[in-house]
C-alpha positions in Angstrom: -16.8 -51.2 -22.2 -13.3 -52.4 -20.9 -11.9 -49.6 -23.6 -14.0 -47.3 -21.8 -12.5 -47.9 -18.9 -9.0 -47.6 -19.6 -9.0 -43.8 -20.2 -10.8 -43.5 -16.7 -8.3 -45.2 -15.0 -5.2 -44.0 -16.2 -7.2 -40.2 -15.0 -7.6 -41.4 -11.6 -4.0 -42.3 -11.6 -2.9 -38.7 -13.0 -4.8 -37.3 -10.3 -3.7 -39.2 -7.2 0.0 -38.9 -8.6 -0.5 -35.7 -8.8 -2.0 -34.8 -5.7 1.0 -37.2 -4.1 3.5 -34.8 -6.0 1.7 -31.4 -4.8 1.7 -32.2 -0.9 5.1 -33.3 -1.5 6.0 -30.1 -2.3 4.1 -28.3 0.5 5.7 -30.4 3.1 8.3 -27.9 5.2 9.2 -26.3 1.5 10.8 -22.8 2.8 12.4 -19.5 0.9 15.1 -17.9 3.1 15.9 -14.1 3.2 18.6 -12.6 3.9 20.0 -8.7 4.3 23.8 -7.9 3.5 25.9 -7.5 6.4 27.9 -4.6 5.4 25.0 -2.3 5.8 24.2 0.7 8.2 23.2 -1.2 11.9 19.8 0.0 13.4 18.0 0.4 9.7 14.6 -1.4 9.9 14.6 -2.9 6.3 11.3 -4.2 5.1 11.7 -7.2 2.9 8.4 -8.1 1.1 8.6 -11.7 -0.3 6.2 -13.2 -3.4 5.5 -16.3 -5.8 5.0 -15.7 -9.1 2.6 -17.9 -10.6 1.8 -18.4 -14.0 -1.9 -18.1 -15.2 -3.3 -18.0 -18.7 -4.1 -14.5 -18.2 -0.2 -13.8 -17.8 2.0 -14.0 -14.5 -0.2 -13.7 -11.1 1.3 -13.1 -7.3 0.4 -14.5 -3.8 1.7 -12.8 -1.4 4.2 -14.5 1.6 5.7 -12.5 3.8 6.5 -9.2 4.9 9.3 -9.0 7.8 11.3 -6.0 8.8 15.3 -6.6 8.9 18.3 -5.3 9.8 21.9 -5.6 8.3 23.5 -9.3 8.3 19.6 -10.6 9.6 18.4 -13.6 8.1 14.6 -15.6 8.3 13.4 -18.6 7.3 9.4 -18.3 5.8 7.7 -21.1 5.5 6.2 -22.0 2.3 2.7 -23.6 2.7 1.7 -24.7 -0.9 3.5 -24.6 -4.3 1.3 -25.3 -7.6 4.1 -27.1 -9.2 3.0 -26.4 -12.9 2.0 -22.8 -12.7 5.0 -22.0 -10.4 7.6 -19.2 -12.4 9.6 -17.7 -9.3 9.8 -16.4 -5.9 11.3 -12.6 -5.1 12.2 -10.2 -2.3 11.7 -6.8 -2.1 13.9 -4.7 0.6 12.8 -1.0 1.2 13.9 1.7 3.0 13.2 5.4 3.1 16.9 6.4 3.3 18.0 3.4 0.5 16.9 2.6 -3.0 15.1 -0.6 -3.4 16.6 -4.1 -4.2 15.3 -7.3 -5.5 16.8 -10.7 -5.9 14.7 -13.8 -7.1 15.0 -17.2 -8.1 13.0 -19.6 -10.0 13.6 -22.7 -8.2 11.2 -24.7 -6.7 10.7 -24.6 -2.7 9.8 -28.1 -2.0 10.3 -30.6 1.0 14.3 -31.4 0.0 15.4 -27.7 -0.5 14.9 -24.1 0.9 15.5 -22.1 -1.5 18.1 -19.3 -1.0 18.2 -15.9 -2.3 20.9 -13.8 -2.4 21.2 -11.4 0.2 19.6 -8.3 0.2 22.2 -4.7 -0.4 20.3 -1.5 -1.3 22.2 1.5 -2.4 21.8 3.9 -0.2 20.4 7.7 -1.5 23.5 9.5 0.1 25.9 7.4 -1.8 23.8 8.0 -4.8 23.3 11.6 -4.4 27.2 12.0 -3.9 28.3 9.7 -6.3 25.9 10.1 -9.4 26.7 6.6 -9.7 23.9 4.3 -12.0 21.3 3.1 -10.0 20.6 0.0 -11.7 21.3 -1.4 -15.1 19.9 0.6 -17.9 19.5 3.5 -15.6 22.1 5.8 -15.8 21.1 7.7 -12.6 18.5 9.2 -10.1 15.3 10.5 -12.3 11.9 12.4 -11.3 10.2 9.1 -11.4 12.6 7.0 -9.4 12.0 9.6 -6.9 8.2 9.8 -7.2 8.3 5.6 -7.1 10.3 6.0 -3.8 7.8 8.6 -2.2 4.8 6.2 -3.0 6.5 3.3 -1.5 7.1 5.0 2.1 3.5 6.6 1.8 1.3 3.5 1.0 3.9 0.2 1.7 6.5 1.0 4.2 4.9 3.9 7.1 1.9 1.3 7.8 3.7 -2.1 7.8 6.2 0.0 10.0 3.9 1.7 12.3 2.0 -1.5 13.0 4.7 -3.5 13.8 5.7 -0.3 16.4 9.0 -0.6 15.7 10.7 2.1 17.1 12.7 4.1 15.2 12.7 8.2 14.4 11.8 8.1 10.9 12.0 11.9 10.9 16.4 11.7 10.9 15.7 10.7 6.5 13.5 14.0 5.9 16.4 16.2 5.6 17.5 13.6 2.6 14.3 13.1 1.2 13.9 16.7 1.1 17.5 16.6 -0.8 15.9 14.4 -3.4 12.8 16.6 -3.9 15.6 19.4 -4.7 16.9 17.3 -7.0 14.1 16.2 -8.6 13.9 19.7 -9.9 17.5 19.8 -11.4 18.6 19.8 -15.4 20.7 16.9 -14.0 17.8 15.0 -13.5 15.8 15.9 -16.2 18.9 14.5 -18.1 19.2 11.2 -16.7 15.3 10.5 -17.7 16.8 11.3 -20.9 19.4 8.9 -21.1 17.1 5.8 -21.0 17.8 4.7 -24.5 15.0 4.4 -26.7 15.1 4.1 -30.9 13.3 6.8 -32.3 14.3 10.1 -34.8 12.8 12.9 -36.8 9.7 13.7 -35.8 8.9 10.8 -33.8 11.3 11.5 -31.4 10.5 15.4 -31.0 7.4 14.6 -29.5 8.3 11.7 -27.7 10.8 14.7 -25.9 8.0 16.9 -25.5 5.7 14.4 -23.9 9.0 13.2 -21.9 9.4 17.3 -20.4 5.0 16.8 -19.7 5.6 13.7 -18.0 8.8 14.6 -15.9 6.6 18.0 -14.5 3.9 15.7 -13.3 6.3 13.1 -11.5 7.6 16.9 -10.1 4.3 18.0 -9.1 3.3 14.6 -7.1 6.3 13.8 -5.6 6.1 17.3 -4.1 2.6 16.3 -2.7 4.0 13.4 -1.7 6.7 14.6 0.5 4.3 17.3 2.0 2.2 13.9 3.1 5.2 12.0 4.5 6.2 15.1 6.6 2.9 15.6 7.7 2.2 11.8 8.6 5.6 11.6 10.9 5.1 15.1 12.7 2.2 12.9 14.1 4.0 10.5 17.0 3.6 6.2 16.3 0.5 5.7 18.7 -1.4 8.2 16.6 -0.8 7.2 13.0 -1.3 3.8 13.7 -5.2 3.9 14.5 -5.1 6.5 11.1 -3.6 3.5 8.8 -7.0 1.1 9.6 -8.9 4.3 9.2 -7.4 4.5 5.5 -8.2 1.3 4.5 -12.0 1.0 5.9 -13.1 5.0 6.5 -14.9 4.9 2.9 -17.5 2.2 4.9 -20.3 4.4 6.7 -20.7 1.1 9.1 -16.9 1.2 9.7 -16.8 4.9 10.5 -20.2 4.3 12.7 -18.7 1.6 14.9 -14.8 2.0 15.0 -14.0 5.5 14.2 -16.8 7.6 16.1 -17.3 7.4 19.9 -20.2 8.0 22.0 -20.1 11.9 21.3 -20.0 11.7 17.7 -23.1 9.2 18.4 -25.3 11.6 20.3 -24.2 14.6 18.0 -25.9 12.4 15.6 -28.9 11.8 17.8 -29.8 15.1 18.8 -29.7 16.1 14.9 -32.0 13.5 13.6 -34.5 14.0 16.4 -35.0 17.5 14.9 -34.5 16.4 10.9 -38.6 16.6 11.2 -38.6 20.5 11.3 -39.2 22.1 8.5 -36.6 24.6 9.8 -34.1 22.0 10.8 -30.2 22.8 9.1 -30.3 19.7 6.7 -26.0 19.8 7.1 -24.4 18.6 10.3 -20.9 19.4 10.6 -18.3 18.7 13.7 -14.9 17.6 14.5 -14.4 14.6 17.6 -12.2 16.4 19.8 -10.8 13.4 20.8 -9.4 12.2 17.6 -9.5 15.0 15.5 -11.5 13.5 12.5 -14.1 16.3 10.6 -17.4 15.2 9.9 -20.1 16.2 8.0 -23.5 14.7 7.6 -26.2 15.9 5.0 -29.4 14.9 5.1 -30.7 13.7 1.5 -34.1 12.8 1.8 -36.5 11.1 4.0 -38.4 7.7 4.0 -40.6 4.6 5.3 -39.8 1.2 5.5 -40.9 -2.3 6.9 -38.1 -1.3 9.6 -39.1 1.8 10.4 -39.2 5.5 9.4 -35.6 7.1 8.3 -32.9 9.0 6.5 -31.2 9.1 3.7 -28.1 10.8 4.4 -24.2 11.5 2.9 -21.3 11.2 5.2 -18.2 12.9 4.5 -15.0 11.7 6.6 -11.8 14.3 6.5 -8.9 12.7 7.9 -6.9 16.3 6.7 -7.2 18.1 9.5 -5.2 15.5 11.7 -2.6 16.1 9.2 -2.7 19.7 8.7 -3.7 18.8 5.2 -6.2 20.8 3.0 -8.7 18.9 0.7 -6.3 16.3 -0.2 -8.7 13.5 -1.9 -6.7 10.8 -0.7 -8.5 11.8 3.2 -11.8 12.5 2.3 -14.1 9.9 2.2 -18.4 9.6 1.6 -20.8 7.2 1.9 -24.4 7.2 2.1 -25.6 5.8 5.6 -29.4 5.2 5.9 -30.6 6.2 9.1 -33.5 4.6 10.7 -35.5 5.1 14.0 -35.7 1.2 15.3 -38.1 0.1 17.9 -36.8 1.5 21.0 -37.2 5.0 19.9 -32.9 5.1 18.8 -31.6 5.7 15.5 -29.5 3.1 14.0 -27.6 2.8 10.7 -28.7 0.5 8.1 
């Protein structure tokens, strides 16, 4: 019994030493960031810092902070927990639509004695690599199709919302001219030469088709980062107060309760009224299809089927939400959205989603 004992003991005492250890490192632990001061003034430089954690599935991130900064600007981010024996590193991220990323990270601990301190943050800009043709990185010799399609992406999805909803305020239509530069040269031998140059061992046949696939895969970085730059231009010929609502939209417009309540308004509510209360006619047009004037989004509502229900009589229904017409798009996927609202008629006579 007192054997028994010991093991269970000595586990309590691995726990509580433990949990003694963990809060230690939680207390006022920090990571500070920092941006070069030798950079361009007045460039709005979004630094996106991360943990690395180690999992038995491989490495796995939690997110901790996401700050815009200009040159010689430094912050402080407080780090509210460290798991001390998963921990592998923390990292920061700097983007900017007229600069190629950078990245610095180190795999010290933040804990209650230090703040850890990365090294300053100095992309390259894209005129200086353009004019130069000077290697972007290590291992890269220079600018590629990919690099280019990367960048796109990263303005698209990462740096135009954080931006927009943090309303700074900056022109971001001054960098089209150069992105537009890149596109061009996306499209040069020069280009297609540098994705060459990325070493890899191979020969004979091997390496034939490894250089067809490469000329496959370089066209369809061409193709989207075309699409891509179409997007980006479209987004900022809309002014700040009106792509911010759009962002949210993106995120949530593929939820027909979303759509309902925060994207339609009180005429999109009684277009929607007036059609059900005829969907009974055999005659009635089973598509419904308008655009708010207000916001500009295009709807369209088909009616599926019909049916009863302990809550009441209703309709089965798709909605399709087009954000591309705000955009001057055409039928790009990434703005079109459907979901299948049921409607119901509740007890005071009004139809409701469910």
């Amino acid at each position: 019994m007192m054997q028994a004992s010991i093991p269970i003991r000595f586990i309590c005492f691995l726990v509580a030493t433990l949990s003694l250890f963990t809060s230690t490192l939680q207390a006022n632990a920090g990571v500070r960031i920092a941006m070069a001061d030798d950079l361009e003034p007045g460039r709005h430089f979004l630094v996106t810092t991360t943990i690395f954690n180690r999992g038995f599935d491989g490495i796995f991130t939690e997110p901790l902070d996401s700050s815009f900064l200009t040159s010689g600007e430094t912050k402080d981010i407080t780090v509210l927990a460290v798991k001390p024996f998963l921990y592998d590193r923390v990292s920061a991220d700097a983007v900017h639509p007229g600069y190629y990323y950078d990245s610095t990270k180190s795999d010290k601990v933040p804990f209650a004695l230090r703040t850890v301190v990365l090294r300053a943050l100095r992309p390259p800009s894209w005129r200086y690599l353009l004019d130069s043709g000077a290697p972007i990185s290590e291992g890269v010799v220079g600018i590629t199709p990919s690099i280019i399609n990367d960048h796109f992406y990263v303005i698209l999805h990462q740096y135009l919302p954080t931006f927009d909803r943090a309303g700074i305020k900056e022109d971001l239509r001054q960098y089209l001219p150069l992105l537009e530069e890149l596109a061009v040269f996306a499209h040069t031998e020069q280009a297609y030469e540098n994705t060459k140059a990325i070493k890899v061992r191979l020969s004979g046949k091997t390496r034939e088709k490894y250089v067809e696939s490469l000329k496959t895969t370089v066209e369809r970085y061409r193709g989207e980062l075309d699409q891509r730059l179409k997007e980006i231009k479209a987004w900022l010929a809309l002014e700040q107060n009106k792509r911010t609502p759009m962002h949210d939209w993106m995120v949530h417009f593929h939820k027909a309760d979303y759509v309902y309540r925060e994207m339609m308004n009180n005429s999109d509510h009684k277009l929607i009224q007036q059609w059900l209360e005829k969907s009974s006619d055999s005659a009635h047009e089973r598509t419904l299809r308008w655009t708010n004037a207000e916001t500009g989004v295009h709807y369209t509502l088909y009616l599926n089927s019909r049916f009863s229900a302990k809550w009441g009589s209703g309709c089965s229904t798709v909605l399709a939400v087009d954000l591309n017409p705000i955009l001057g798009l055409e039928n790009h996927q990434r703005y079109l959205k459907k979901s299948y609202p049921n409607l119901y008629r509740n007890t005071e006579g009004m139809w409701t989603l469910k």
